[in-house]
PDB file of N, CA, C and O in Angstrom:
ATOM      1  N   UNK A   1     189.985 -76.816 121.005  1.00  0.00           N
ATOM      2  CA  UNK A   1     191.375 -77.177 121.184  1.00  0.00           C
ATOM      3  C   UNK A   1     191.724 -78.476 120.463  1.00  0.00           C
ATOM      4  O   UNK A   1     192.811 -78.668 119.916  1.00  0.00           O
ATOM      5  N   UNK A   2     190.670 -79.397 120.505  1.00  0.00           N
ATOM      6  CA  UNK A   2     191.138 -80.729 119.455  1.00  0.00           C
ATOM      7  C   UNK A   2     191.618 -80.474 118.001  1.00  0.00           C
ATOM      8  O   UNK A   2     192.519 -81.140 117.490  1.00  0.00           O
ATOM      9  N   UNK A   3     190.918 -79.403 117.322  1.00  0.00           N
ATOM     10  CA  UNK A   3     190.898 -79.167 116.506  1.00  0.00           C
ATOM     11  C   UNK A   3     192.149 -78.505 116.216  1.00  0.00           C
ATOM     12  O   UNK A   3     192.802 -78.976 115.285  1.00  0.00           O
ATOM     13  N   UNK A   4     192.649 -77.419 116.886  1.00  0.00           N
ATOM     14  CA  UNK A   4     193.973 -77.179 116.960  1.00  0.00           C
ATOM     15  C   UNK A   4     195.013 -77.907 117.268  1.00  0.00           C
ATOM     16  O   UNK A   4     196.055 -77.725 116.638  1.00  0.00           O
ATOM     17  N   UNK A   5     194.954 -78.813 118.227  1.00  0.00           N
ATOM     18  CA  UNK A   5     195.709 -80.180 118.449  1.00  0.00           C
ATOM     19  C   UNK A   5     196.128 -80.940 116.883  1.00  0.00           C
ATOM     20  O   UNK A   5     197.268 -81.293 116.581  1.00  0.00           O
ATOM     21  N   UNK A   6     195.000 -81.067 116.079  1.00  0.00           N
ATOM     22  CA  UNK A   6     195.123 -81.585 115.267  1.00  0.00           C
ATOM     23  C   UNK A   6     195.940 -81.441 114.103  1.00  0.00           C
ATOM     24  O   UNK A   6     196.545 -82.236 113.383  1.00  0.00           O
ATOM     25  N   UNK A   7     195.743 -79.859 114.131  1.00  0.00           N
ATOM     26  CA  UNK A   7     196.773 -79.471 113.038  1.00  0.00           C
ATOM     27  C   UNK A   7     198.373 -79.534 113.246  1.00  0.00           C
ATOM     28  O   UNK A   7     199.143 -79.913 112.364  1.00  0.00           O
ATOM     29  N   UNK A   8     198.787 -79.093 114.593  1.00  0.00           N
ATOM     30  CA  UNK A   8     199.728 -79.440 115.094  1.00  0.00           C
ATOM     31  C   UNK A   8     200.368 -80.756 114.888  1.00  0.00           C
ATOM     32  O   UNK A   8     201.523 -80.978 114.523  1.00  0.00           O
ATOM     33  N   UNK A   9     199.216 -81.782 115.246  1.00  0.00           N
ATOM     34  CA  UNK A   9     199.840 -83.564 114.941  1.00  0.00           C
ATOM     35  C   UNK A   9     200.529 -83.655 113.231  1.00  0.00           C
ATOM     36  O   UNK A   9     201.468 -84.276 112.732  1.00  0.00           O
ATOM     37  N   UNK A  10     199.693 -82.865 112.803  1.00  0.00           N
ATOM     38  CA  UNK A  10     200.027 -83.261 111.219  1.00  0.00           C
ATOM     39  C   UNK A  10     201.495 -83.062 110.497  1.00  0.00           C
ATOM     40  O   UNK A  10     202.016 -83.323 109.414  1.00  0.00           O
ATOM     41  N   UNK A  11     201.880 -82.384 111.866  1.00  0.00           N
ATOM     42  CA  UNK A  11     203.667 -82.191 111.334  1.00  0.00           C
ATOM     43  C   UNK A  11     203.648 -80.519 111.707  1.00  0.00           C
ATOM     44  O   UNK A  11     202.752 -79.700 111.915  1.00  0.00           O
ATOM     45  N   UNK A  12     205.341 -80.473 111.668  1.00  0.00           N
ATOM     46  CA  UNK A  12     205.860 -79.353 111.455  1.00  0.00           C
ATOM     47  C   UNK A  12     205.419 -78.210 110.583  1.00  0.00           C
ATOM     48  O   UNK A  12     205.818 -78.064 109.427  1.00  0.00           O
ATOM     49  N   UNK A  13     204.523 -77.357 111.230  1.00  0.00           N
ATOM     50  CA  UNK A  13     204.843 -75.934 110.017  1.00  0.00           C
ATOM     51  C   UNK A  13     205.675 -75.109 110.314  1.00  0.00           C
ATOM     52  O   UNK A  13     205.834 -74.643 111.442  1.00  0.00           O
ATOM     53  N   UNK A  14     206.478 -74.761 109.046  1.00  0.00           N
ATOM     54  CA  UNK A  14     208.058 -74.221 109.369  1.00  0.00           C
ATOM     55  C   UNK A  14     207.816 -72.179 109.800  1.00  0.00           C
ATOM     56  O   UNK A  14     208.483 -71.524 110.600  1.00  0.00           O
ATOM     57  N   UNK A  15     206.491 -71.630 108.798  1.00  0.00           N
ATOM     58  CA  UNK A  15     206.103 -70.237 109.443  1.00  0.00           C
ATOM     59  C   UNK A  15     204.890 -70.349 110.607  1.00  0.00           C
ATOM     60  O   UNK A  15     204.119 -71.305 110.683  1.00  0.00           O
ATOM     61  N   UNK A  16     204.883 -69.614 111.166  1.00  0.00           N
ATOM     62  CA  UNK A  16     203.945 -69.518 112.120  1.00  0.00           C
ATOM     63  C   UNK A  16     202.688 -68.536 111.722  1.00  0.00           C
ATOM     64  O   UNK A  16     201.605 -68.424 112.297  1.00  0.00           O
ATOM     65  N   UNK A  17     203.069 -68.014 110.815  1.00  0.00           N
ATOM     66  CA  UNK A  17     201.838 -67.353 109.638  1.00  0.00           C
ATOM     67  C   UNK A  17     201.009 -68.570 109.216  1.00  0.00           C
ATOM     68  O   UNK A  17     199.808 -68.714 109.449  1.00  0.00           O
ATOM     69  N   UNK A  18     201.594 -69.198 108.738  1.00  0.00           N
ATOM     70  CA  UNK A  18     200.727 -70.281 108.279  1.00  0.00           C
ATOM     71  C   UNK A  18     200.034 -70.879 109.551  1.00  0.00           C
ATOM     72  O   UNK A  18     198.817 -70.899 109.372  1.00  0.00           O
ATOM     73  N   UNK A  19     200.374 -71.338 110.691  1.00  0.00           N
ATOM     74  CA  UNK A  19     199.750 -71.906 111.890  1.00  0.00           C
ATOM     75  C   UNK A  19     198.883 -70.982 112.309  1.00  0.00           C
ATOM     76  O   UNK A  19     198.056 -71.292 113.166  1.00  0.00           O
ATOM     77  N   UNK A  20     198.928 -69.657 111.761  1.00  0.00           N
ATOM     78  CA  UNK A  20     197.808 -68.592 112.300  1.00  0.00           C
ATOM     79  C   UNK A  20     196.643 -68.725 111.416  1.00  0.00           C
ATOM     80  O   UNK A  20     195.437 -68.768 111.659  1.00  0.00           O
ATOM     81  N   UNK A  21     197.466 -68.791 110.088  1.00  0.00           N
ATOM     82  CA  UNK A  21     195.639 -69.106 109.105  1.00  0.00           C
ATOM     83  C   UNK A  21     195.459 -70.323 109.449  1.00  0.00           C
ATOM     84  O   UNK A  21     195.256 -70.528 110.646  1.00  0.00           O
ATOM     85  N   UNK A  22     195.470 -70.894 108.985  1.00  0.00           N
ATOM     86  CA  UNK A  22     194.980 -72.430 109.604  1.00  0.00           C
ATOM     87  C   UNK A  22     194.108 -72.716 110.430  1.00  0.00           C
ATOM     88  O   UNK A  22     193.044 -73.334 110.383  1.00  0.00           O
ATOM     89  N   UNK A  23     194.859 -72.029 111.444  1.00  0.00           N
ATOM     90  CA  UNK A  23     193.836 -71.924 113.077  1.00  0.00           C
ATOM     91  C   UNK A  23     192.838 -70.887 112.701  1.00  0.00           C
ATOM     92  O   UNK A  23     191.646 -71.131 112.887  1.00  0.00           O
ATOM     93  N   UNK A  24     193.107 -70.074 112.333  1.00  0.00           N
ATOM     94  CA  UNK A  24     191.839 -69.216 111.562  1.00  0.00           C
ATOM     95  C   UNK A  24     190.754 -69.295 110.742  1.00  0.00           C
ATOM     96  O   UNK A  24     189.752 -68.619 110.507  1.00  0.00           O
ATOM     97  N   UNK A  25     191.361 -70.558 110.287  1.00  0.00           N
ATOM     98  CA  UNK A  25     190.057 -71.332 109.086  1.00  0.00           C
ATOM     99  C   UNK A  25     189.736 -72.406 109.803  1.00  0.00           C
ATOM    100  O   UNK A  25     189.060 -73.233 109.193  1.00  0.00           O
ATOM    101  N   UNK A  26     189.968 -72.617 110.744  1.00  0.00           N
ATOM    102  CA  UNK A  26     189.115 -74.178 111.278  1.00  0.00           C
ATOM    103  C   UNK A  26     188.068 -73.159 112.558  1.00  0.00           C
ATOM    104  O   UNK A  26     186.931 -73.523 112.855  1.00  0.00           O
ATOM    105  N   UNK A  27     188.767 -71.812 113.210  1.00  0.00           N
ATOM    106  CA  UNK A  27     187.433 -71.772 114.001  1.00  0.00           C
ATOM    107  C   UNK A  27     186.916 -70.856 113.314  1.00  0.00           C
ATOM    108  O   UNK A  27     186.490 -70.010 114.100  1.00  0.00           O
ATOM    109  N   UNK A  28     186.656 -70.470 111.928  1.00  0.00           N
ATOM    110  CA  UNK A  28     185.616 -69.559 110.875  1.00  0.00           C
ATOM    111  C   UNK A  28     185.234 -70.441 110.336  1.00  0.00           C
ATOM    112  O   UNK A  28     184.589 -70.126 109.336  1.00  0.00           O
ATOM    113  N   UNK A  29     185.337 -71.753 110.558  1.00  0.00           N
ATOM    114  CA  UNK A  29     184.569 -72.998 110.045  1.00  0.00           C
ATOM    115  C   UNK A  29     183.027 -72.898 110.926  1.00  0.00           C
ATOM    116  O   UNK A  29     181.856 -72.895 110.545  1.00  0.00           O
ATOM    117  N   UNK A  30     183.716 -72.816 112.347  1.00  0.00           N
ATOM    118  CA  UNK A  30     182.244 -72.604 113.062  1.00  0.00           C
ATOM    119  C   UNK A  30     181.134 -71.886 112.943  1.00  0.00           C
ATOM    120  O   UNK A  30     181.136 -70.990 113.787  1.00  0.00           O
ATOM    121  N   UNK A  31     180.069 -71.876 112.187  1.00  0.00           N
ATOM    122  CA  UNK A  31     178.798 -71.276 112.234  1.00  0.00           C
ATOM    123  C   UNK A  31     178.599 -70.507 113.199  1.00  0.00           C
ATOM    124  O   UNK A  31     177.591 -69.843 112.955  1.00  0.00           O
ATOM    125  N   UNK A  32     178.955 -70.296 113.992  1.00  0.00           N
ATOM    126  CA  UNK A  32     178.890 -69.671 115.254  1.00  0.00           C
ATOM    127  C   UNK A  32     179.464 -67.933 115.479  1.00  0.00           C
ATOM    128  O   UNK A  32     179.090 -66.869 115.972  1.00  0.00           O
ATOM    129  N   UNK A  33     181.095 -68.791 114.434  1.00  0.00           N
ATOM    130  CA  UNK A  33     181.439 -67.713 114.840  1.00  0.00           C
ATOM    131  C   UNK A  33     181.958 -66.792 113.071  1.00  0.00           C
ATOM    132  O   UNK A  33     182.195 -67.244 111.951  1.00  0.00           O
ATOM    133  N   UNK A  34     181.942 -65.332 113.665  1.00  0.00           N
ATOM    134  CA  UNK A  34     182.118 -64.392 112.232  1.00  0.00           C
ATOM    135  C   UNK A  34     183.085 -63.893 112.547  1.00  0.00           C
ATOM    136  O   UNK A  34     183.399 -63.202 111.578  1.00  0.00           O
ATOM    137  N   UNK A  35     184.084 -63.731 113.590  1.00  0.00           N
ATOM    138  CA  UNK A  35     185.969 -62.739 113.570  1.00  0.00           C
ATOM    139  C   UNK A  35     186.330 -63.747 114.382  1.00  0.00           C
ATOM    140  O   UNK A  35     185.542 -64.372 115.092  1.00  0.00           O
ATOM    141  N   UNK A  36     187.537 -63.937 114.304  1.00  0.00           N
ATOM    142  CA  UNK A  36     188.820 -64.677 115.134  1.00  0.00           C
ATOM    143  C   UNK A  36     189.948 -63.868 115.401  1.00  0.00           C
ATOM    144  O   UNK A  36     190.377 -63.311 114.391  1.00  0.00           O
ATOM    145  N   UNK A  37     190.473 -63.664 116.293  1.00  0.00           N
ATOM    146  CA  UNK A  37     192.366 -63.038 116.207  1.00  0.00           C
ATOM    147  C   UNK A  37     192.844 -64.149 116.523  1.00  0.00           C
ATOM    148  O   UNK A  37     192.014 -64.666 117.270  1.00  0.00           O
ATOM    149  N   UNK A  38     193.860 -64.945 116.365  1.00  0.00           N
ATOM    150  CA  UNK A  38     194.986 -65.258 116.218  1.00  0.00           C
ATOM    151  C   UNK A  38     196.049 -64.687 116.668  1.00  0.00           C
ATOM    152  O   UNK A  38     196.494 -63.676 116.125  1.00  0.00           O
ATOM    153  N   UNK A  39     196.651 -65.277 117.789  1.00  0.00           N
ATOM    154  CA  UNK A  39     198.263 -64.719 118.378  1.00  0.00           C
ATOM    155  C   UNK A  39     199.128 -65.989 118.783  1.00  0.00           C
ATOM    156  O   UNK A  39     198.958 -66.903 119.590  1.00  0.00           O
ATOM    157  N   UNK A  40     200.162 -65.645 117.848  1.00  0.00           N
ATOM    158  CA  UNK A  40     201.042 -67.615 117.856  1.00  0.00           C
ATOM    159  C   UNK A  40     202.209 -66.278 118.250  1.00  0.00           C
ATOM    160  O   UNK A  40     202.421 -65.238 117.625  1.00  0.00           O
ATOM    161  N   UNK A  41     202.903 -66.855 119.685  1.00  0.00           N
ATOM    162  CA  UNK A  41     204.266 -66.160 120.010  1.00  0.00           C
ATOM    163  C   UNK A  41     205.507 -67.578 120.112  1.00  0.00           C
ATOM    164  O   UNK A  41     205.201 -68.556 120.794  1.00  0.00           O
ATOM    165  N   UNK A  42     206.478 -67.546 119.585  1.00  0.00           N
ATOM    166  CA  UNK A  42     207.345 -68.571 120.149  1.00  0.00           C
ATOM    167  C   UNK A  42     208.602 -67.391 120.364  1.00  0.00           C
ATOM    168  O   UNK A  42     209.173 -66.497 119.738  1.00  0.00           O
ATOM    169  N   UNK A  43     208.599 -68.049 121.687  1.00  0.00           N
ATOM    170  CA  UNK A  43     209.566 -67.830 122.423  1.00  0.00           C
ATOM    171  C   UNK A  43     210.953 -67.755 122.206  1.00  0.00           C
ATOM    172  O   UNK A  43     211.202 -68.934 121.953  1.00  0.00           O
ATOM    173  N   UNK A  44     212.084 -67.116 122.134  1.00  0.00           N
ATOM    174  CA  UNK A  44     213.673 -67.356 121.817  1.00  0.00           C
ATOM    175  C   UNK A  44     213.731 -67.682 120.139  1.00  0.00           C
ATOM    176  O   UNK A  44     214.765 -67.955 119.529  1.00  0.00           O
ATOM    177  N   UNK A  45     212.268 -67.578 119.504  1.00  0.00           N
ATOM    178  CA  UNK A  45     213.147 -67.402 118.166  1.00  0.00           C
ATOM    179  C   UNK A  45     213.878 -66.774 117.405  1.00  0.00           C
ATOM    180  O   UNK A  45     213.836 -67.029 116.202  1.00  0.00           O
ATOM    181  N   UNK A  46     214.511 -66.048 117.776  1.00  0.00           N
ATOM    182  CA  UNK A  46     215.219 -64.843 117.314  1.00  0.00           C
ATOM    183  C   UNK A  46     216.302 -64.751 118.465  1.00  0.00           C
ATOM    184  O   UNK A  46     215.809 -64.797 119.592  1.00  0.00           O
ATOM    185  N   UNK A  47     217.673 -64.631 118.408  1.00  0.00           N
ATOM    186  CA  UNK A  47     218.310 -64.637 119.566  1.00  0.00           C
ATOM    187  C   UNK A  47     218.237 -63.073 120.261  1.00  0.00           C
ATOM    188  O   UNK A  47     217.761 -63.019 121.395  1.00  0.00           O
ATOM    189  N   UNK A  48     218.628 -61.980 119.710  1.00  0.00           N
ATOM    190  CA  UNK A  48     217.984 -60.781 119.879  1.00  0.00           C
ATOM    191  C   UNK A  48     217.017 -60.334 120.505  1.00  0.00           C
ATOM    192  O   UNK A  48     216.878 -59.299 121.156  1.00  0.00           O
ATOM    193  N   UNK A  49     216.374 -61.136 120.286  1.00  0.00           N
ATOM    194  CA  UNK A  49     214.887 -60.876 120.902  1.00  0.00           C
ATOM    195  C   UNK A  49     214.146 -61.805 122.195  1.00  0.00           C
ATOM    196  O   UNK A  49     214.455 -62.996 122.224  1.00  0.00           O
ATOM    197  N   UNK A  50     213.795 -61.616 122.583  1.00  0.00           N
ATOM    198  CA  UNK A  50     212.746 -62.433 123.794  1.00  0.00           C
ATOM    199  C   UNK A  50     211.632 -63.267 122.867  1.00  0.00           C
ATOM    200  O   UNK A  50     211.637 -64.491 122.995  1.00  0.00           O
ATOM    201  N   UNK A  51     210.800 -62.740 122.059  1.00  0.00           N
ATOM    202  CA  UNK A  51     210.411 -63.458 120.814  1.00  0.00           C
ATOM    203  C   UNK A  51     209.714 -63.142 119.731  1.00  0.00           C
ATOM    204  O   UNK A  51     209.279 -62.053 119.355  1.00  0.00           O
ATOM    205  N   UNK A  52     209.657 -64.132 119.301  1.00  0.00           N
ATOM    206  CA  UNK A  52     208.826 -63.647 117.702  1.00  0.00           C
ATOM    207  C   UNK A  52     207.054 -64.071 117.510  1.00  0.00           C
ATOM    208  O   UNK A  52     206.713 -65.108 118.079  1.00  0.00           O
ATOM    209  N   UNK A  53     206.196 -63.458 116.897  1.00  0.00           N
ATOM    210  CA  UNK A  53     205.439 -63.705 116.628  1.00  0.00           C
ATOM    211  C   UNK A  53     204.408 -63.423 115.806  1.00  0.00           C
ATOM    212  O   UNK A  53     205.027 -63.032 114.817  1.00  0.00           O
ATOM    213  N   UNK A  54     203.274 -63.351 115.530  1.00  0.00           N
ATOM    214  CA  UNK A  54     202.306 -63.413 114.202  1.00  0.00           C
ATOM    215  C   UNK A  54     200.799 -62.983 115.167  1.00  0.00           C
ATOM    216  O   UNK A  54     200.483 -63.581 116.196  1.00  0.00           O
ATOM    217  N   UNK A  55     200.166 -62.063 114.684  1.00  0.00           N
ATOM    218  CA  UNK A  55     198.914 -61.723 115.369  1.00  0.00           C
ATOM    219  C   UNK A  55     197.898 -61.311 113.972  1.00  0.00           C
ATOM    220  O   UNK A  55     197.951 -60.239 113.370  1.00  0.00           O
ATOM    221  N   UNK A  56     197.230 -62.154 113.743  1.00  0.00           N
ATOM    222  CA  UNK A  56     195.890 -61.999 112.518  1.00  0.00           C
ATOM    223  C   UNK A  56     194.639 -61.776 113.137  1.00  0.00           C
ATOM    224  O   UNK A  56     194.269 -62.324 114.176  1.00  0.00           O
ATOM    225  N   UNK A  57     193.874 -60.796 112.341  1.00  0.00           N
ATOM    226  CA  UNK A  57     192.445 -60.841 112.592  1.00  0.00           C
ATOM    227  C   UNK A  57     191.761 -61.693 111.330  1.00  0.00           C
ATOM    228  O   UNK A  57     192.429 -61.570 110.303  1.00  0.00           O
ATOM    229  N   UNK A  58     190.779 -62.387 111.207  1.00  0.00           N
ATOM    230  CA  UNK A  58     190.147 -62.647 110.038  1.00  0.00           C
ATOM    231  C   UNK A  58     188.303 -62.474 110.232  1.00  0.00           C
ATOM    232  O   UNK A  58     187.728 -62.924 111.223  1.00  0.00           O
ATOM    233  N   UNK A  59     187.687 -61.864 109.277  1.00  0.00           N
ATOM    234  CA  UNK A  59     185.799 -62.127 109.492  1.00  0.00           C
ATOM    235  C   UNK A  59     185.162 -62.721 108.343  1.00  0.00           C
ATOM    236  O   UNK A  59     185.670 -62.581 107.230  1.00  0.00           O
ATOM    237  N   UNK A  60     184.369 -63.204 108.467  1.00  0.00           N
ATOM    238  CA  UNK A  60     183.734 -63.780 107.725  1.00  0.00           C
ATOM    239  C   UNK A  60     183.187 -63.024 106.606  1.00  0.00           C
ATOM    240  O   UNK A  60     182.865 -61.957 107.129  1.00  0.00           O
ATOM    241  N   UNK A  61     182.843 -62.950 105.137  1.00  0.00           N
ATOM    242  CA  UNK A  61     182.441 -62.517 104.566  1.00  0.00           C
ATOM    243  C   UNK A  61     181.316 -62.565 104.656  1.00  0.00           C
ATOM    244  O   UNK A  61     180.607 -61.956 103.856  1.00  0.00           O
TER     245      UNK A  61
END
């Protein structure tokens, strides 16, 4: 979670695609680990809708 904290501090990212890779490349940083999913929902972005969001898988090569 620091690590995600962190990216967050660094400012505004305006897609939430991008906040999904991101977060996707810092925990496929871990040796540990070989797949991640990723699910960033924000809420009321869309008035239409209840909300919007971005769901990635990524594995390690």
């Amino acid at each position: 979670t620091r690590g995600i904290k962190a990216i967050i501090a660094e400012g505004h990212i305006k897609l939430v695609e991008t906040l999904a890779e991101r977060i996707a490349d810092l925990v496929l940083s871990n040796s540990m680990v070989i797949s991640v999913m990723v699910r960033i929902v924000k809420p009321h972005a869309i008035a239409e809708a209840d909300a919007a969001g971005v769901e990635i898988i990524r594995t390690k090569r």
